[in-house]
LUMDOKE-468841 format. One record per residue: residue in three letters; y, x, z of N, C-alpha, C in turn. Coordinates in steps of 0.05 Angstrom, whole numbers, plus 5000, padded with zeros to 4 digits. Atoms other than C-alpha are relative to their C-alpha. Example, Ala and Ser with C-alpha at 12.3 -4.5 7.8 and 13.67 -1.06 7.14 Angstrom:
BEGIN
ALA497650185000491052465156502450185000/SER497649844999497952735143502249855014/
//
This chain:
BEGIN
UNK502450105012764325186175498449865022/UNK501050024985760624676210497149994990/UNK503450005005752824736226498449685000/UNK501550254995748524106216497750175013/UNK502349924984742924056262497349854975/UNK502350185003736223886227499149705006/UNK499350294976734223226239496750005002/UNK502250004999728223076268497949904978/UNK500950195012721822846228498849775014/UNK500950134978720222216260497749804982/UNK501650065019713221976237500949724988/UNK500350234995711021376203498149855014/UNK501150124986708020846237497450014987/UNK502350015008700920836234498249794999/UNK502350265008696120296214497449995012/UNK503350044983689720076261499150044969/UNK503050095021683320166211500249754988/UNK501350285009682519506212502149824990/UNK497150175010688719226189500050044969/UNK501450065021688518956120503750064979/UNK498450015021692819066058501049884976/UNK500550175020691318556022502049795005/UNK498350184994696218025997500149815021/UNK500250164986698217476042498449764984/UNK501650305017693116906032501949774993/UNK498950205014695616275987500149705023/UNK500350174980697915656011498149805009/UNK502250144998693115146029499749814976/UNK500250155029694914695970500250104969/UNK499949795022695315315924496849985000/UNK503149925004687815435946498749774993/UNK501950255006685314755942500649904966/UNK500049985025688514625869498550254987/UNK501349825018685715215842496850054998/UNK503750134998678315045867499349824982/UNK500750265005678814435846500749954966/UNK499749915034680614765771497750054995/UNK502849865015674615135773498149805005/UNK501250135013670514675791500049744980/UNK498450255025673614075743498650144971/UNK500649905027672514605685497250185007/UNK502749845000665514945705498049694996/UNK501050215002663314245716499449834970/UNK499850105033665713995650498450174985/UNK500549785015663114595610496849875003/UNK503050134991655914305646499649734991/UNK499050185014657513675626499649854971/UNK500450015043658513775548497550145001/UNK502149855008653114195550497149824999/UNK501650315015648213675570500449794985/UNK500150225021650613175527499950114975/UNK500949895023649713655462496950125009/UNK502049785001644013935486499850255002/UNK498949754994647014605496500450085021/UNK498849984976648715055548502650184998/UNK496849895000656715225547500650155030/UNK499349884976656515475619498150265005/UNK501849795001653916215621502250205027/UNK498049874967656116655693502550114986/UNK496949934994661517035656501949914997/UNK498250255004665516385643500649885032/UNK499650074955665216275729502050175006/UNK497949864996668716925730502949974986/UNK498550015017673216805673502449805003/UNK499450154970674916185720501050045011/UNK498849884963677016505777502250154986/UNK498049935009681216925737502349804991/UNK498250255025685316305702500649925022/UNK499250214979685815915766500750215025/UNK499149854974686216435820501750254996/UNK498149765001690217015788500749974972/UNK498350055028693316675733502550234984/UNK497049875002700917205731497450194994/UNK501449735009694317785712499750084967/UNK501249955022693618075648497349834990/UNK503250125000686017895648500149675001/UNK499750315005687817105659501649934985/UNK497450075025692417025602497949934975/UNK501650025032688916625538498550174980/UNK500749795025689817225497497350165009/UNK503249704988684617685540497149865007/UNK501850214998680517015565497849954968/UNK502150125011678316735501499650244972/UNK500549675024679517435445497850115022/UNK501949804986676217855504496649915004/UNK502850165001670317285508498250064968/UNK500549985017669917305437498850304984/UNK500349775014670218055420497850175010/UNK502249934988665318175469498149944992/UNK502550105008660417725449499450164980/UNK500049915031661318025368498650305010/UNK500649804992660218665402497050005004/UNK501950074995654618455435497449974980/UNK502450075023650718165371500950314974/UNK499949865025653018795329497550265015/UNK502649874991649019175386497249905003/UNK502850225005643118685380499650154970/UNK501349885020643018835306499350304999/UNK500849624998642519625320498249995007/UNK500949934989638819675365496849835017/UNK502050194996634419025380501249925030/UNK499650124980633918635441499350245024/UNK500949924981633118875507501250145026/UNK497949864976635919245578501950264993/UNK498149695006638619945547501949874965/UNK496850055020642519465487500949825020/UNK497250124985645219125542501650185011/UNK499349894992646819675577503250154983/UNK498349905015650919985519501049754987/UNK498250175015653719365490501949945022/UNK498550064970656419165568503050254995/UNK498949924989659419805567502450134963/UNK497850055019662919815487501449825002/UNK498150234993665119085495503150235013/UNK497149914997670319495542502050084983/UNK499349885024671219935489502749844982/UNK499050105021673319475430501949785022/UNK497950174987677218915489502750235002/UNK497049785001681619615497501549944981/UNK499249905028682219765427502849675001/UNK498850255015684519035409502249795024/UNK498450074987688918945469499749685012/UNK500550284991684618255499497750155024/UNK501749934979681318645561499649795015/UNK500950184984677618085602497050215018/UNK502749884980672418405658497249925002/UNK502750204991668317805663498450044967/UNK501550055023667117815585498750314990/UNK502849865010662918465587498149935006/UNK503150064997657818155614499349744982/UNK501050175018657717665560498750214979/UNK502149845017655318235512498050105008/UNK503049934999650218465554498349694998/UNK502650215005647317705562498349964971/UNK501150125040647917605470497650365009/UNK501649755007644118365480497249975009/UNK501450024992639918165532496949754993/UNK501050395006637917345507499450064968/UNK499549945027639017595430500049644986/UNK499550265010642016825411501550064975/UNK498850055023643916505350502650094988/UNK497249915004650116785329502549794990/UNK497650205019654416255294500049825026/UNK500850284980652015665348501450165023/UNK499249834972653016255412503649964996/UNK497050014997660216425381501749795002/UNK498150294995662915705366499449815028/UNK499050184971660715435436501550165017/UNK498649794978663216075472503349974997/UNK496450135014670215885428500849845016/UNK498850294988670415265455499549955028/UNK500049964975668515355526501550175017/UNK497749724992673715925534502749774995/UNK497750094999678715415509500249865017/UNK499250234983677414835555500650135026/UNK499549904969676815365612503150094998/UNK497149915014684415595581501749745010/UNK499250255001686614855581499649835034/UNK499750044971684014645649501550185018/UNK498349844985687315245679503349994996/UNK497250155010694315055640500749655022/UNK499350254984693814405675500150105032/UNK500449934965691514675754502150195006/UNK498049804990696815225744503449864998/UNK497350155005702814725722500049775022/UNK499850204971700414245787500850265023/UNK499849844979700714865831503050184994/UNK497149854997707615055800500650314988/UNK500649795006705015685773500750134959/UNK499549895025707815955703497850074989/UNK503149935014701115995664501449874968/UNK501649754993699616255618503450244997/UNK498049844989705316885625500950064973/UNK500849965022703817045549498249814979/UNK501850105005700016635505498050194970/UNK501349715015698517255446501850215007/
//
């Protein structure tokens, strides 16, 4: 019978503090096309909006942005969660408006259903809770709010289809 020896444990290597874990940054013409998405389509969105007289550009459409053009391969930047999760939020939003009226504590709770119902209905977007607190907070038109929010979710959809097919990038991964 022979004896094996133990074998030693020999650690692992250890990591300075300050050493980062974060992916390797993009290439330089990855980063510059995908800027140059967001602003193309934040710009535009500003754009149409002054020429109807409207405003189609509201902050969680910046984030909604950055998701489409900068982490397109994510759940969260995929059409289906972009412009449903924009959408189901908002609805959310004005169903807590009618409860409850305008103000900081129905934003508070509409911010934090929106998640809720984006779960339920399988279109989670991050940026589009804070579109139900703004309909909670602003308490807007509802028909006018939802069909520009429609249509500003698509062009941000559509400019990001274009900045992700220059940068080579399989967008969107899913489209429902």
């Amino acid at each position: 019978m022979t004896q094996t020896r133990p074998v030693a444990e020999v650690p692992a290597p250890t990591r300075p503090w300050h050493a980062t874990q974060a992916p390797p940054r993009p290439k330089p013409l990855t980063m510059l096309v995908a800027t140059a998405s967001s602003v193309i389509a934040l710009t535009l969105l500003v754009a149409i909006g002054e020429w109807t007289d409207q405003v189609l550009l509201i902050p969680p459409l910046a984030a909604s942005m950055a998701l489409i053009a900068g982490a397109s391969q994510t759940p969260l930047g995929q059409p289906r969660s972009v412009i449903g999760g924009q959408l189901v939020s908002a609805v959310t939003g004005f169903v807590v408006l009618a409860a409850l009226g305008q103000g900081v504590w129905a934003s508070g709770i509409a911010g934090g259903l929106a998640l809720g119902a984006m779960m339920l209905l399988r279109v989670a977007h991050s940026p589009a809770a804070a579109t139900a607190v703004i309909v909670a907070a602003t308490g807007p038109s509802v028909v006018p709010f939802l069909a520009l929010l429609a249509a500003a979710t698509v062009i941000l959809v559509l400019v990001g289809l274009v900045g992700n097919r220059v940068n080579k990038q399989p967008y969107p991964v899913f489209w429902w």
